[in-house]
N, C-alpha and C positions, 0 to 999 in steps of 0.2 A: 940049515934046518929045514926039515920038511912037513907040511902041514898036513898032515892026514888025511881030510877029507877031500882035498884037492891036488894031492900029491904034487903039485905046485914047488919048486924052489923059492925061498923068501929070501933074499939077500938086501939086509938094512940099509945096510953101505949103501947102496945105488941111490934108495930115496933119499938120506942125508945127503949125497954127492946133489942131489938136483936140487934140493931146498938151498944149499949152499950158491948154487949158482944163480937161484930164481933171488934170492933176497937183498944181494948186493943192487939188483939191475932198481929197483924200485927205494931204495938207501941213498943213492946216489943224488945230491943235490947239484941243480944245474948251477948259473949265473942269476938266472931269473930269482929261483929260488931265495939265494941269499940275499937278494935284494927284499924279496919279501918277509922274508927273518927282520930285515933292518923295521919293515914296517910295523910288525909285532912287537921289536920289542920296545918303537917309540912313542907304542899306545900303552904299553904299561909301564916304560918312565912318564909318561905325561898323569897316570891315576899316583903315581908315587909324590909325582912335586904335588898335585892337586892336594893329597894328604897332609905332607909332611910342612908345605909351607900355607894350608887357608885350613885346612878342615881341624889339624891339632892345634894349632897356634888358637884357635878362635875356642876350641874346648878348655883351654889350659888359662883361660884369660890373656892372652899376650895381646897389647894392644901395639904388636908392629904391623903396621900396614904397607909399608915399603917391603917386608919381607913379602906379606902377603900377593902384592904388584908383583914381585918380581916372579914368585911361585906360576901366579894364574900365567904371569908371559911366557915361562918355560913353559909351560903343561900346555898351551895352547901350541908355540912352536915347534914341539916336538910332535902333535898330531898336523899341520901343517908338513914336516918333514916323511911323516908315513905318507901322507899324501902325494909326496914327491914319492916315494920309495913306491907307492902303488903304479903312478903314471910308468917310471922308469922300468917295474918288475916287467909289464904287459909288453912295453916296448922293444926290451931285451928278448923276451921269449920268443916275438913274433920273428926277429933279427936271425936269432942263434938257436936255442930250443931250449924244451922245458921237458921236467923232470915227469912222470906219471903221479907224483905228488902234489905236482903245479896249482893244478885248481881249485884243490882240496887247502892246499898251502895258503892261498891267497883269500878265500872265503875267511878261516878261522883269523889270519891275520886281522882283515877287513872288520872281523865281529869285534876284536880286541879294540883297534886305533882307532873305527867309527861308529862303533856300536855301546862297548862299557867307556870307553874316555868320555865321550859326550854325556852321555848318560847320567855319571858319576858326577861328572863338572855339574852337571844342574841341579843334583841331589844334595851336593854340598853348597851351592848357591842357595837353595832352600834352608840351609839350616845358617848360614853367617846371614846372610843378609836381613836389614832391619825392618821391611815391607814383606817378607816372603813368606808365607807357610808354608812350613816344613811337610806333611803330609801333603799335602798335594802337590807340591815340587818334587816327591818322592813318585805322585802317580806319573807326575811330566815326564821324569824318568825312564820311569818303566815302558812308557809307550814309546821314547825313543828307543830303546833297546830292542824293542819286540818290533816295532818298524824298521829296522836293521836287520834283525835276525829273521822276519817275513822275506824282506826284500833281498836280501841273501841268498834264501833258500829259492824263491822267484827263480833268481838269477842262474842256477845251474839247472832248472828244469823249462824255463823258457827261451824259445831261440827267438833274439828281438830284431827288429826291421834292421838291416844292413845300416851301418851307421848312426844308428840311435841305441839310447839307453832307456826301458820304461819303468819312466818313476825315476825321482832325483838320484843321481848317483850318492853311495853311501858316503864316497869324503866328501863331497859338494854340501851335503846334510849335515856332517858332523861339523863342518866350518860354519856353516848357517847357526847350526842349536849356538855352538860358542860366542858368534857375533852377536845372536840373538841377546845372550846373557852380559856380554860384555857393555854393550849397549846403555845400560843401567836403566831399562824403563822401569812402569810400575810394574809389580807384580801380576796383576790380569793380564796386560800387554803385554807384556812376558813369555807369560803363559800359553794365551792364545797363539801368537808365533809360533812359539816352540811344539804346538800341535800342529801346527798347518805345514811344518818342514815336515812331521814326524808324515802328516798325509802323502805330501809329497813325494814321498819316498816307496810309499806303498800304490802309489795312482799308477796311472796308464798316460800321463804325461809325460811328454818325449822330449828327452835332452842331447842334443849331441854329444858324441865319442869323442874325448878328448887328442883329436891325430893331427898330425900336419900343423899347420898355422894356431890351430885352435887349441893344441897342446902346450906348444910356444907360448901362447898369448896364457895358457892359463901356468904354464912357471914363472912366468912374468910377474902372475898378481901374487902367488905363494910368496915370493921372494919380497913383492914390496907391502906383503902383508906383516910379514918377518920383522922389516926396518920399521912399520906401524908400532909393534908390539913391543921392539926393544926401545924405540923412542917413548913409548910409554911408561915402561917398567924403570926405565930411569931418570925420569921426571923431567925428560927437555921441554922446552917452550913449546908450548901449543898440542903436545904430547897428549892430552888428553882428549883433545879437537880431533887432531890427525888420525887417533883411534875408532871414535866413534863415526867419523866420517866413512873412512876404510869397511867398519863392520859394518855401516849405513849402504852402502857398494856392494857388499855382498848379499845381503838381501835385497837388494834391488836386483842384481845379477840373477838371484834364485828367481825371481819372478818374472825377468825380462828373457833370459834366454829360453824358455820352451815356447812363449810367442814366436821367437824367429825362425824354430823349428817346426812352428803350424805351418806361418809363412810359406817358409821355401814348401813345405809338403801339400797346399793348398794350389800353388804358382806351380811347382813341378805336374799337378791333377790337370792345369788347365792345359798347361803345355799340350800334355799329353792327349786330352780330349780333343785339342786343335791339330792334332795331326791326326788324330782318326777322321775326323770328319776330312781335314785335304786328303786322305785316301779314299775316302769316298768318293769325293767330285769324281766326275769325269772328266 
Protein backbone atom coordinates (compact mmCIF):
# COMPACT_ATOMS: atom_id res chain seq x y z
CA UNK A 1 0.00 0.00 0.00
CA UNK A 2 1.24 3.34 -0.79
CA UNK A 3 0.61 6.50 0.84
CA UNK A 4 0.06 9.35 -1.40
CA UNK A 5 1.46 12.10 0.11
CA UNK A 6 4.70 10.49 0.92
CA UNK A 7 4.94 8.01 -1.65
CA UNK A 8 6.51 5.98 1.02
CA UNK A 9 5.82 2.01 1.17
CA UNK A 10 3.87 1.11 4.44
CA UNK A 11 4.23 -2.42 5.15
CA UNK A 12 2.21 -3.36 8.64
CA UNK A 13 4.02 -6.62 8.93
CA UNK A 14 7.25 -5.09 10.01
CA UNK A 15 5.89 -2.99 12.89
CA UNK A 16 3.82 -5.98 14.19
CA UNK A 17 7.06 -8.18 13.74
CA UNK A 18 8.92 -5.57 16.23
CA UNK A 19 6.02 -4.99 18.68
CA UNK A 20 6.19 -8.91 18.79
CA UNK A 21 9.72 -9.09 19.55
CA UNK A 22 9.94 -5.85 21.93
CA UNK A 23 7.04 -7.30 24.37
CA UNK A 24 8.09 -10.63 25.21
CA UNK A 25 11.61 -9.04 26.41
CA UNK A 26 9.85 -6.89 29.06
CA UNK A 27 6.88 -10.05 29.97
CA UNK A 28 9.39 -12.13 31.01
CA UNK A 29 9.57 -12.69 34.79
CA UNK A 30 13.07 -13.18 36.30
CA UNK A 31 13.63 -15.31 39.77
CA UNK A 32 13.57 -12.11 41.73
CA UNK A 33 10.37 -11.55 40.36
CA UNK A 34 8.51 -14.32 41.46
CA UNK A 35 9.75 -14.16 44.52
CA UNK A 36 8.26 -10.78 44.72
CA UNK A 37 4.67 -12.24 43.42
CA UNK A 38 5.15 -14.39 46.61
CA UNK A 39 5.36 -11.20 48.57
CA UNK A 40 2.07 -9.71 47.02
CA UNK A 41 0.21 -12.11 47.38
CA UNK A 42 1.11 -12.76 51.28
CA UNK A 43 -0.13 -9.27 51.77
CA UNK A 44 -3.37 -9.98 50.52
CA UNK A 45 -3.92 -13.43 52.12
CA UNK A 46 -2.93 -11.62 55.40
CA UNK A 47 -6.17 -8.69 54.70
CA UNK A 48 -8.19 -11.99 53.81
CA UNK A 49 -7.59 -13.87 57.33
CA UNK A 50 -7.71 -10.30 59.00
CA UNK A 51 -11.37 -10.30 57.31
CA UNK A 52 -12.62 -13.46 57.31
CA UNK A 53 -11.48 -14.57 60.93
CA UNK A 54 -11.72 -10.85 63.32
CA UNK A 55 -13.51 -8.28 61.16
CA UNK A 56 -16.78 -10.77 60.15
CA UNK A 57 -16.87 -12.91 63.03
CA UNK A 58 -16.95 -9.64 65.31
CA UNK A 59 -19.99 -8.18 62.90
CA UNK A 60 -21.90 -11.41 62.80
CA UNK A 61 -21.80 -11.53 66.77
CA UNK A 62 -19.57 -14.71 67.00
CA UNK A 63 -17.99 -14.77 70.30
CA UNK A 64 -15.01 -17.17 69.13
CA UNK A 65 -11.98 -15.77 70.16
CA UNK A 66 -9.63 -18.57 69.51
CA UNK A 67 -10.78 -18.34 65.92
CA UNK A 68 -10.23 -14.78 66.26
CA UNK A 69 -6.17 -15.56 67.78
CA UNK A 70 -5.57 -17.68 65.37
CA UNK A 71 -6.78 -15.25 62.20
CA UNK A 72 -4.64 -12.14 63.69
CA UNK A 73 -1.48 -14.95 63.97
CA UNK A 74 -1.91 -15.96 60.36
CA UNK A 75 -2.51 -12.48 58.99
CA UNK A 76 0.51 -11.22 60.96
CA UNK A 77 2.76 -14.23 59.56
CA UNK A 78 1.90 -14.19 56.30
CA UNK A 79 3.18 -10.29 56.22
CA UNK A 80 6.17 -11.40 58.39
CA UNK A 81 6.64 -13.96 55.30
CA UNK A 82 6.44 -11.11 52.54
CA UNK A 83 8.97 -9.70 54.52
CA UNK A 84 11.20 -12.70 53.97
CA UNK A 85 10.06 -12.66 50.34
CA UNK A 86 11.19 -8.79 50.17
CA UNK A 87 14.79 -9.46 51.81
CA UNK A 88 15.27 -12.77 49.44
CA UNK A 89 13.53 -10.84 46.06
CA UNK A 90 16.52 -7.88 46.38
CA UNK A 91 19.01 -10.61 47.30
CA UNK A 92 18.36 -12.90 44.16
CA UNK A 93 18.27 -9.95 41.78
CA UNK A 94 21.59 -8.52 43.04
CA UNK A 95 23.09 -12.49 42.60
CA UNK A 96 21.30 -13.32 39.08
CA UNK A 97 19.25 -10.46 37.55
CA UNK A 98 16.05 -8.81 37.27
CA UNK A 99 13.49 -8.36 35.04
CA UNK A 100 12.87 -4.31 33.56
CA UNK A 101 9.61 -4.86 35.79
CA UNK A 102 11.81 -5.52 38.95
CA UNK A 103 11.34 -2.28 40.50
CA UNK A 104 8.15 -1.43 39.60
CA UNK A 105 7.25 -5.10 40.85
CA UNK A 106 8.60 -4.82 44.15
CA UNK A 107 7.17 -1.10 44.92
CA UNK A 108 3.35 -2.28 44.23
CA UNK A 109 4.09 -5.56 45.97
CA UNK A 110 5.63 -3.44 49.13
CA UNK A 111 2.24 -1.00 48.89
CA UNK A 112 0.03 -4.34 49.20
CA UNK A 113 2.18 -6.58 52.19
CA UNK A 114 3.37 -3.06 54.14
CA UNK A 115 1.20 -0.58 53.27
CA UNK A 116 -2.93 -1.84 52.95
CA UNK A 117 -2.03 -5.09 55.41
CA UNK A 118 -1.04 -2.84 58.21
CA UNK A 119 -3.30 -0.38 57.47
CA UNK A 120 -6.26 -2.65 57.35
CA UNK A 121 -5.02 -4.53 60.56
CA UNK A 122 -5.49 -1.36 62.52
CA UNK A 123 -8.77 -0.14 60.93
CA UNK A 124 -10.36 -3.35 61.99
CA UNK A 125 -8.64 -3.18 65.49
CA UNK A 126 -10.48 0.02 65.68
CA UNK A 127 -13.74 -1.38 65.06
CA UNK A 128 -13.48 -5.04 67.58
CA UNK A 129 -11.64 -3.66 70.15
CA UNK A 130 -13.54 -2.58 73.41
CA UNK A 131 -11.33 0.79 74.25
CA UNK A 132 -10.94 1.89 70.56
CA UNK A 133 -12.61 4.40 68.36
CA UNK A 134 -13.44 3.37 65.22
CA UNK A 135 -12.99 6.86 63.33
CA UNK A 136 -9.99 7.63 64.49
CA UNK A 137 -8.28 4.21 64.11
CA UNK A 138 -9.61 4.73 60.67
CA UNK A 139 -7.61 8.12 60.46
CA UNK A 140 -4.50 5.90 62.09
CA UNK A 141 -4.90 4.01 59.21
CA UNK A 142 -4.90 6.21 56.56
CA UNK A 143 -1.72 7.88 57.67
CA UNK A 144 -0.03 4.48 57.67
CA UNK A 145 -1.04 3.81 54.11
CA UNK A 146 -0.13 7.28 52.89
CA UNK A 147 3.26 6.93 54.96
CA UNK A 148 4.01 3.90 52.91
CA UNK A 149 2.78 5.13 49.69
CA UNK A 150 5.13 8.57 50.45
CA UNK A 151 7.91 6.53 51.26
CA UNK A 152 7.59 4.44 48.30
CA UNK A 153 7.36 6.83 45.99
CA UNK A 154 10.67 8.58 47.99
CA UNK A 155 12.23 5.51 47.31
CA UNK A 156 12.47 5.19 43.46
CA UNK A 157 13.14 9.09 43.04
CA UNK A 158 15.79 9.31 45.96
CA UNK A 159 19.37 7.77 45.58
CA UNK A 160 20.19 7.16 49.46
CA UNK A 161 23.81 7.12 51.26
CA UNK A 162 25.53 3.91 50.18
CA UNK A 163 24.14 1.41 52.71
CA UNK A 164 21.51 3.03 54.47
CA UNK A 165 17.69 3.36 54.15
CA UNK A 166 15.97 7.07 54.75
CA UNK A 167 13.19 6.65 56.86
CA UNK A 168 12.18 3.20 58.44
CA UNK A 169 12.09 0.64 55.97
CA UNK A 170 8.38 -0.28 54.89
CA UNK A 171 8.48 -3.96 56.36
CA UNK A 172 10.43 -2.83 59.54
CA UNK A 173 7.11 -0.35 59.75
CA UNK A 174 4.58 -2.78 58.96
CA UNK A 175 5.99 -5.16 61.70
CA UNK A 176 6.13 -2.17 64.14
CA UNK A 177 2.24 -0.92 63.38
CA UNK A 178 1.25 -4.78 64.08
CA UNK A 179 3.41 -5.19 67.31
CA UNK A 180 2.23 -1.86 68.16
CA UNK A 181 -1.44 -3.29 67.92
CA UNK A 182 -0.75 -6.66 69.30
CA UNK A 183 0.62 -5.15 72.37
CA UNK A 184 -2.99 -4.52 73.63
CA UNK A 185 -2.11 -0.90 75.21
CA UNK A 186 -4.67 1.68 75.72
CA UNK A 187 -6.15 3.19 72.97
CA UNK A 188 -4.17 6.71 72.91
CA UNK A 189 -0.82 4.73 73.46
CA UNK A 190 -1.77 2.93 70.66
CA UNK A 191 -2.45 5.47 68.76
CA UNK A 192 0.43 7.60 69.43
CA UNK A 193 2.94 4.78 68.44
CA UNK A 194 1.31 3.98 65.50
CA UNK A 195 1.89 7.72 64.41
CA UNK A 196 5.40 7.88 65.24
CA UNK A 197 6.29 4.53 63.05
CA UNK A 198 3.98 6.13 60.54
CA UNK A 199 6.69 9.42 61.04
CA UNK A 200 9.25 7.18 60.88
CA UNK A 201 8.87 6.11 57.85
CA UNK A 202 8.53 9.24 56.11
CA UNK A 203 11.77 11.00 58.20
CA UNK A 204 15.28 11.33 57.04
CA UNK A 205 16.40 8.76 59.73
CA UNK A 206 18.81 6.37 58.67
CA UNK A 207 18.42 2.65 59.01
CA UNK A 208 20.74 0.25 57.76
CA UNK A 209 20.30 -2.17 54.62
CA UNK A 210 19.57 -5.37 55.61
CA UNK A 211 23.08 -7.25 53.85
CA UNK A 212 25.59 -9.60 55.32
CA UNK A 213 25.37 -10.42 58.94
CA UNK A 214 22.57 -7.83 59.44
CA UNK A 215 20.22 -9.79 57.04
CA UNK A 216 21.06 -13.07 58.88
CA UNK A 217 20.39 -11.48 62.12
CA UNK A 218 17.17 -9.99 60.85
CA UNK A 219 15.75 -13.68 59.37
CA UNK A 220 16.73 -14.76 62.61
CA UNK A 221 14.07 -12.51 64.45
CA UNK A 222 11.31 -13.15 61.46
CA UNK A 223 11.60 -16.74 62.20
CA UNK A 224 11.51 -16.41 65.92
CA UNK A 225 8.83 -14.02 65.70
CA UNK A 226 6.81 -16.70 63.77
CA UNK A 227 7.29 -19.39 66.74
CA UNK A 228 6.01 -16.02 69.07
CA UNK A 229 2.78 -15.86 67.14
CA UNK A 230 2.13 -19.61 66.78
CA UNK A 231 2.84 -20.18 70.46
CA UNK A 232 0.31 -17.68 70.97
CA UNK A 233 -2.56 -18.50 68.59
CA UNK A 234 -2.54 -21.70 70.35
CA UNK A 235 -2.62 -20.86 73.81
CA UNK A 236 0.88 -22.59 75.10
CA UNK A 237 1.96 -21.39 78.59
CA UNK A 238 3.23 -18.23 78.76
CA UNK A 239 2.14 -17.58 75.02
CA UNK A 240 0.70 -14.48 75.84
CA UNK A 241 3.99 -13.11 77.72
CA UNK A 242 6.29 -14.51 74.99
CA UNK A 243 4.18 -12.41 72.56
CA UNK A 244 4.08 -9.24 74.01
CA UNK A 245 7.55 -9.46 75.01
CA UNK A 246 8.64 -10.19 71.22
CA UNK A 247 6.48 -7.15 69.98
CA UNK A 248 7.99 -5.24 73.14
CA UNK A 249 11.64 -6.04 70.97
CA UNK A 250 10.48 -4.90 68.17
CA UNK A 251 9.85 -1.52 69.12
CA UNK A 252 12.57 -1.22 70.86
CA UNK A 253 14.44 -2.34 67.80
CA UNK A 254 12.60 0.45 65.77
CA UNK A 255 13.93 2.92 68.11
CA UNK A 256 17.42 1.56 68.87
CA UNK A 257 18.77 0.67 65.50
CA UNK A 258 18.94 4.25 63.81
CA UNK A 259 20.93 5.43 66.98
CA UNK A 260 23.61 2.87 65.86
CA UNK A 261 23.45 4.15 62.49
CA UNK A 262 24.23 8.02 63.88
CA UNK A 263 26.87 6.24 65.83
CA UNK A 264 28.90 4.51 63.37
CA UNK A 265 28.22 7.83 61.00
CA UNK A 266 29.33 10.30 63.72
CA UNK A 267 32.68 7.75 64.67
CA UNK A 268 33.29 7.23 60.73
CA UNK A 269 33.13 11.93 60.61
CA UNK A 270 35.65 11.77 63.16
CA UNK A 271 37.76 9.06 61.79
CA UNK A 272 37.82 11.02 58.87
CA UNK A 273 38.45 14.43 60.27
CA UNK A 274 41.56 12.86 62.01
CA UNK A 275 43.17 11.85 59.01
CA UNK A 276 42.81 15.11 57.43
CA UNK A 277 44.32 16.94 59.91
CA UNK A 278 47.65 13.93 60.08
CA UNK A 279 47.76 14.98 56.45
CA UNK A 280 48.37 18.10 57.30
CA UNK A 281 51.20 17.75 59.88
CA UNK A 282 54.15 18.02 58.48
Amino acid sequence: MIDPETQAGWVPEADEANEEEEMPLSLRLSIADTLTLGNATCGFMAVYFTTTGILIPHLTGSQESGMARHSAATAVILMLCAAVFDLFDGLVARKLRSSPMGAELDNLSDLISFGLAPAYFVLVYGMVADDAHQRVAAVGAIVVLLAVVLRLARFSCVTPRNGMFQGMPSPFGALTVVSIVLLELPFPATLMAILGTAWLMVSRVEYPKPRGRLAGAMLGWIVLSMGLLAAWAFDAPSGQLLLQTGCALQLVMGAVIPLFATARRVNNFRDNRREARAAQLP
